[in-house]
C-alpha positions in Angstrom: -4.7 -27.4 -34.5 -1.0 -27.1 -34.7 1.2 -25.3 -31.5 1.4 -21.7 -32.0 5.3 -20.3 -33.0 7.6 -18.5 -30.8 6.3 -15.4 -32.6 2.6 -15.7 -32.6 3.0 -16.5 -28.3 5.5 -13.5 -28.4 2.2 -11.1 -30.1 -0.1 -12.8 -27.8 1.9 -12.0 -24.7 2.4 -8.6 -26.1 -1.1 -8.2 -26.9 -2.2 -9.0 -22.8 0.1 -6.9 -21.5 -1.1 -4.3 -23.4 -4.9 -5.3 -22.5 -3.9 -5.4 -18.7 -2.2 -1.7 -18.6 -5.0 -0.5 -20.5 -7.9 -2.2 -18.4 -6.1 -0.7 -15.0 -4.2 2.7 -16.2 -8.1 3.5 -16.7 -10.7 1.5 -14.6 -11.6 1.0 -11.1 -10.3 -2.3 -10.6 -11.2 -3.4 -6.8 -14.0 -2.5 -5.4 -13.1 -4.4 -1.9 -10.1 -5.8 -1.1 -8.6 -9.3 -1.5 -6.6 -9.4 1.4 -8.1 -10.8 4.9 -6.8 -8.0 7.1 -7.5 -10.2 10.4 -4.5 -12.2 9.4 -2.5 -9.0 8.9 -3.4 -7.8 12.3 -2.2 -10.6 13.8 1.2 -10.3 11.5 1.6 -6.7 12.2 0.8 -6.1 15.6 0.3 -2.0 14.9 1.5 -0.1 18.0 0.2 3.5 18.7 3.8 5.0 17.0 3.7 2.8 14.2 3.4 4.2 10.4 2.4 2.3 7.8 2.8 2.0 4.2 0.5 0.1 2.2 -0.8 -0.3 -1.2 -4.5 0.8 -1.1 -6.6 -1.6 -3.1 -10.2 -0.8 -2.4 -9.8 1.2 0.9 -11.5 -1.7 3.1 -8.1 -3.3 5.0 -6.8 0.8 5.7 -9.9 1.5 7.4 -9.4 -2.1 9.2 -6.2 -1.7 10.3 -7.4 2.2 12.0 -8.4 0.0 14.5 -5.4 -0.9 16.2 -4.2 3.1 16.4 -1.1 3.0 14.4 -0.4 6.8 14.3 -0.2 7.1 10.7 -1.1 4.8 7.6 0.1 6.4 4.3 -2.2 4.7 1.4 -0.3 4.5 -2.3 -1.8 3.6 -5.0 -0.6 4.0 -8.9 -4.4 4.0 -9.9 -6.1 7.1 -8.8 -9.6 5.6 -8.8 -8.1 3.2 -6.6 -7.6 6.2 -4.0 -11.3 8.1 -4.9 -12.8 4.9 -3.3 -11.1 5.3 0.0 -12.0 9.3 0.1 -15.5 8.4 -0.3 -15.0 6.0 2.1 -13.6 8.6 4.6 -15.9 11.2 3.7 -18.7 8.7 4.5 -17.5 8.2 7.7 -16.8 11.4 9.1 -20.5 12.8 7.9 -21.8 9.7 9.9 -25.5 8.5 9.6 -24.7 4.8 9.6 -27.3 3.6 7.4 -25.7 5.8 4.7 -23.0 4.1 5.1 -24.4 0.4 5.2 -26.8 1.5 2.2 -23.7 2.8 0.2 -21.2 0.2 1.0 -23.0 -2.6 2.6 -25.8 -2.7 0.5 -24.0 -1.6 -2.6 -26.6 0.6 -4.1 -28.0 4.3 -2.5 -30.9 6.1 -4.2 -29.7 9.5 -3.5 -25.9 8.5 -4.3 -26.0 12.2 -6.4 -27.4 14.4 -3.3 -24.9 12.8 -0.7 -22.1 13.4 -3.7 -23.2 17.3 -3.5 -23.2 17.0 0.3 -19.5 15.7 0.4 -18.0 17.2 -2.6 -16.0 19.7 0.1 -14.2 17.0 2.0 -13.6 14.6 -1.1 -10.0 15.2 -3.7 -11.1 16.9 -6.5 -10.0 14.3 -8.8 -12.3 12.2 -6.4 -15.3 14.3 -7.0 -14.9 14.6 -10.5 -14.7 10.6 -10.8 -18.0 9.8 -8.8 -19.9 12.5 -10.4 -19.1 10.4 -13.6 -19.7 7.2 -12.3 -22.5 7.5 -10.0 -24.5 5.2 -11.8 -22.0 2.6 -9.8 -24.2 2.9 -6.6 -27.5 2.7 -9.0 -29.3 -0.5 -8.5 -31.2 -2.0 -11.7 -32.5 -5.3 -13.1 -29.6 -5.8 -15.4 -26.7 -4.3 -12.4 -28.6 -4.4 -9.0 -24.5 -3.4 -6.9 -21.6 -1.5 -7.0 -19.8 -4.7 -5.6 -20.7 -5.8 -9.8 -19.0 -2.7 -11.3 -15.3 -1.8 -11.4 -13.4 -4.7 -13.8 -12.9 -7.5 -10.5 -17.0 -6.5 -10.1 -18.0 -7.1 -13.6 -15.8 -10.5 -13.6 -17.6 -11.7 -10.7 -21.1 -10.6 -12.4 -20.1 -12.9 -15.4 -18.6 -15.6 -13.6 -21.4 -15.6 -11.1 -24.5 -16.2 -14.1 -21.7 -18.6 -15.7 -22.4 -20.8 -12.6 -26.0 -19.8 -12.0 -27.0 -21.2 -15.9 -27.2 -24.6 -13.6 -29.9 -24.7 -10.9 -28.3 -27.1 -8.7 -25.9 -24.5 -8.5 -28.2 -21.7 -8.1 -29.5 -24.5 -4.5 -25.8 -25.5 -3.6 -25.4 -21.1 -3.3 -28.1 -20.7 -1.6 -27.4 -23.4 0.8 -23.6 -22.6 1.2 -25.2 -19.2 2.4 -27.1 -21.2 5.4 -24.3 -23.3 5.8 -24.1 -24.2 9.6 -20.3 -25.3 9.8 -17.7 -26.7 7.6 -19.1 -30.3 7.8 -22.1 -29.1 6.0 -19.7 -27.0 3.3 -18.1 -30.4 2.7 -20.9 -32.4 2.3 -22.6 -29.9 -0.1 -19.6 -29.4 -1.7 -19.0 -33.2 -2.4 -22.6 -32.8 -4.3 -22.2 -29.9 -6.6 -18.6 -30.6 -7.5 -18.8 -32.5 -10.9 -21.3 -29.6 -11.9 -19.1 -27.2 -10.5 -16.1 -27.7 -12.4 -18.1 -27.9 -16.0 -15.9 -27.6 -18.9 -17.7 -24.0 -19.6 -16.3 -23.2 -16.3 -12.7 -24.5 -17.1 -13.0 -22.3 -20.0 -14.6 -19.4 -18.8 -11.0 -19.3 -15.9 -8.3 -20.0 -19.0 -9.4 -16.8 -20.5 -6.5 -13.9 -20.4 -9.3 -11.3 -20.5 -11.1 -12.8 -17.1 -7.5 -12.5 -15.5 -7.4 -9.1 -16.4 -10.4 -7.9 -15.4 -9.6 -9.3 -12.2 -6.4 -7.7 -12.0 -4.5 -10.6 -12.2 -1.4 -9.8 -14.9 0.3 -12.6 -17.3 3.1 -13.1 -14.9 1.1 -13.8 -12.2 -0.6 -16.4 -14.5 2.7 -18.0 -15.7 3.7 -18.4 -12.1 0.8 -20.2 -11.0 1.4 -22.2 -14.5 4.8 -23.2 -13.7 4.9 -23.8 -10.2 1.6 -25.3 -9.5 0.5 -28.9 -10.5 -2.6 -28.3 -12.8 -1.7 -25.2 -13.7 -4.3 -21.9 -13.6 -7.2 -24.6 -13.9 -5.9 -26.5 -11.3 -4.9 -23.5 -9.2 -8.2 -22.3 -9.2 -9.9 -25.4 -8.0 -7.4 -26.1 -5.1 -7.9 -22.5 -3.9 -11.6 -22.5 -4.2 -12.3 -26.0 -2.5 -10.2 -24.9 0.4 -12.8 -21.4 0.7 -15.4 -23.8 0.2 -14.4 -26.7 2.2 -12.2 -25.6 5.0 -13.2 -22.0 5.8 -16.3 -21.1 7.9 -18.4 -19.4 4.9 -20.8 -18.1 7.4 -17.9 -14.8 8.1 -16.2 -15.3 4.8 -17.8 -11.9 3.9 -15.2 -11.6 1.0 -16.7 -14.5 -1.0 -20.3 -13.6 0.2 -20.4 -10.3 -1.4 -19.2 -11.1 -4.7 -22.4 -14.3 -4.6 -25.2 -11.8 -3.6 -23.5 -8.5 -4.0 -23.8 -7.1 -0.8 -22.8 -7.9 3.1 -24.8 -8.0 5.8 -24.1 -6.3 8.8 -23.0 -9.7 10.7 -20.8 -10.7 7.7 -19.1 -7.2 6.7 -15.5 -5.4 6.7 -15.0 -3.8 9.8 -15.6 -0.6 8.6 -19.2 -1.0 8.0 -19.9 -2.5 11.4 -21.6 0.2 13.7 -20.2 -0.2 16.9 -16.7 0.8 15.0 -18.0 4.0 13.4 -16.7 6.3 16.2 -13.6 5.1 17.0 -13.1 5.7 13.0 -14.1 9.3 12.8 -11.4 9.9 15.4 -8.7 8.3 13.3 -9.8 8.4 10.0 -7.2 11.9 9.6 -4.4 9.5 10.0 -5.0 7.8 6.7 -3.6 10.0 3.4 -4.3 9.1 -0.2 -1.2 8.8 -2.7 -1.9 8.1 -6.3 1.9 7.2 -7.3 4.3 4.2 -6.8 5.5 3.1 -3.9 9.3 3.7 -4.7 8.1 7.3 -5.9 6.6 8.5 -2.4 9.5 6.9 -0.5 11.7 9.5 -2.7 9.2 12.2 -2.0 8.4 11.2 1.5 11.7 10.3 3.2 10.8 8.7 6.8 11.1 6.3 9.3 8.4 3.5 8.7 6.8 0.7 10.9 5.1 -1.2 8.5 4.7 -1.8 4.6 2.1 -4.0 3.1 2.9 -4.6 -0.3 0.2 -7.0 -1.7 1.4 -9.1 -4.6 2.5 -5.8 -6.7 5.9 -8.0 -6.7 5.0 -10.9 -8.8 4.7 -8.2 -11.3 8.0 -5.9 -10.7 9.9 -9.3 -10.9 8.8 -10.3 -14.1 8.6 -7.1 -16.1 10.8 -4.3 -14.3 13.4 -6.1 -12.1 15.5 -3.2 -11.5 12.4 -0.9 -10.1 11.7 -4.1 -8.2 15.8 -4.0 -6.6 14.5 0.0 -6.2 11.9 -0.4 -4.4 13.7 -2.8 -1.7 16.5 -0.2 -2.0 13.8 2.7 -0.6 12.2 0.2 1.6 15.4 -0.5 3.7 16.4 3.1 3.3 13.5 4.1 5.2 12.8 1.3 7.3 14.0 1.0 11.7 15.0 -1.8 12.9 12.3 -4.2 13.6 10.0 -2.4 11.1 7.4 -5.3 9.4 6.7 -5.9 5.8 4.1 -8.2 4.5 3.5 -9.3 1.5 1.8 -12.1 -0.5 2.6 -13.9 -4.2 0.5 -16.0 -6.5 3.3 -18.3 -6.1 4.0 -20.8 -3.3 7.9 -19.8 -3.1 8.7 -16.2 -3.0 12.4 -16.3 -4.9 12.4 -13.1 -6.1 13.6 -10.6 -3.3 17.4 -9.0 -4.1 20.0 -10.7 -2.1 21.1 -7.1 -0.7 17.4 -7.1 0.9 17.1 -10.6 1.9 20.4 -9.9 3.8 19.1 -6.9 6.0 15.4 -9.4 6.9 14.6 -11.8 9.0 11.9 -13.8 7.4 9.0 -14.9 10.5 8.0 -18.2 8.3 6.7 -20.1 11.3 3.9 -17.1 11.9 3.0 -16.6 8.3 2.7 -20.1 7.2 0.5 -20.6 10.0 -2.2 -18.2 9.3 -2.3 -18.6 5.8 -4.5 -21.4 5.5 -6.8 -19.4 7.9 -7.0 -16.9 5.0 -10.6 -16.3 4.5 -9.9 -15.0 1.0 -7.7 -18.1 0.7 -6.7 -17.3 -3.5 -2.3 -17.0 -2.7 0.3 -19.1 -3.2 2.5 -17.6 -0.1 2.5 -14.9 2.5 5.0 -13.1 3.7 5.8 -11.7 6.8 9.5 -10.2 7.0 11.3 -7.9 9.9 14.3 -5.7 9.3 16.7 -5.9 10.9 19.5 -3.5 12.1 
């Protein structure tokens, strides 16, 4: 087959980019979040007067960081489906009855999803309302989709990805013995076993697909990164990244993997937030968390203040490729509304993070020595780099 022309990569390029603003300007893209927020306690050390900024994801790490008592913690997301999942998170927790909660969210599936809907439909955003009344068939278990944790585009990539593996059953016994695992001498060992079958060329395939990146709301220049910095490219990323989960990372907590395997937690391997003994420390705090469905340099504007804290994800790898100067307007807002000493983590698909302004990396002082040790403790374990960063004055 002979190499595709500049124009026929330019139209496929074109043709992603387009499939990636359509799959997330109208899907539910996480349905938990990616991000191991033990780490990012550590990083942050929240203080009672801190206020936080953070992109929301699926709602799980804003809940988790409620635990320290920052004072505030202002969720932004662009994708307001993003944001209904952490209402019904909230509303969940403030109605109490536990088991709701674990059935809902732990389980992944509630049999009267529809009546609890009608019973929170006062404290939950109308836009939230509206969205779960339409999709509340996401918390409907069946043969063919038995968890929520297998719906929204990231759930429905880890459904086909999942019976891509399962079509062998010595994979189908290495996942079911990963799940007893007793330690990470027994992940290697098993590991060792199942890798040739592992790494099948369907498999290879199945990851070099621009539609599976999507859906898992990775975008093209996230994918060109990890293609241009890392040797073996996205194949080769993948398979670095998921031996060190598999090999190096107690699975027994690594409730991040574990959900997507069997599509729920259990209550010794769960967020925080769906651990009982937390429940009422949440309730009391829960009012500190508020929902923005907007960009992060559009509620600085709107929201002038004096913040603590911003985590920022990976949105970056993004702003850098495709919209560099909303990328130097975001650090413009960021310093603009920053105090001295006020945190900001973020993490890239790459292992160098080159792409901060020089006016920004001039006003930071970059804590490499803290987040390059805890990154390998990352339970999620799938970035190139974090970053933890302080400003200064």
């Amino acid at each position: 087959m002979p190499p595709r022309t500049h124009t026929q990569a330019t139209i496929s390029h074109r043709t992603q980019d387009a499939l990636f603003s359509r799959v997330h300007g109208g899907n539910l893209v996480y349905n938990t979040c990616w991000e191991d927020p033990r780490l990012d306690r550590e990083m942050m050390n929240l203080q009672p007067d801190s206020r936080v900024v953070m992109i929301t994801s699926a709602g799980c790490n804003a809940l988790d960081y409620l635990l320290d008592g920052p004072a505030q913690i202002h969720a932004v997301d662009m994708n307001p489906r993003q944001n209904a999942l952490l209402q019904l998170k909230i509303a969940m927790i403030q109605r109490g009855h536990f088991e709701d909660i674990f059935q809902l969210f732990g389980q992944g599936s509630h049999p009267q999803f529809k009546e609890l809907l009608e019973e929170l439909k006062p404290a939950l955003h109308p836009f939230a309302s509206r969205y779960w009344k339409a999709k509340n068939y996401y918390f409907r278990a069946s043969s063919l989709n038995p968890s929520f944790y297998y719906r929204g585009t990231a759930g429905q990539m880890a459904w086909i990805a999942l019976h891509t593996f399962l079509g062998s059953s010595k994979v189908r016994d290495y996942m079911d013995a990963l799940l007893q695992a007793s330690g990470v001498e027994e992940q290697k060992r098993l590991y060792q076993h199942i890798k040739p079958v592992l790494w099948s060329g369907l498999v290879t395939w199945l990851i070099r697909q621009p539609v599976a990146m999507t859906m898992l709301g990775v975008p093209r220049a996230q994918v060109r990164l990890i293609e241009t910095q890392f040797q073996g490219g996205l194949t080769g990323y993948i398979r670095s990244k998921m031996e060190h989960v598999l090999t190096e990372i107690p699975f027994s907590e690594n409730y991040f993997w574990r959900v997507y395997l069997t599509g729920h937690y259990s209550k010794s391997c769960c967020p925080n937030y769906l651990r009982e003994e937390h429940q009422a420390t949440l309730q009391q705090r829960v009012n500190r968390i508020t929902t923005h469905s907007t960009t992060v340099a559009n509620f600085l504007r709107e929201n002038p203040g004096d913040y603590s804290h911003y985590v920022l994800l990976d949105h970056q790898d993004w702003l850098a490729a495709h919209k560099p100067q909303a990328l130097e307007e975001e650090w413009k807002l960021i310093l603009e509304n920053s105090r001295p000493g006020t945190s900001i983590l973020m993490r890239s698909a790459s292992p160098v993070i080159d792409f901060i302004p020089e006016f920004a990396l001039e006003r930071l002082k970059v804590d490499t020595e803290l987040a390059d040790r805890l990154h390998p403790m990352d339970r999620v374990g799938t970035y190139g780099r974090t970053l933890l960063a302080h400003v200064q004055a």
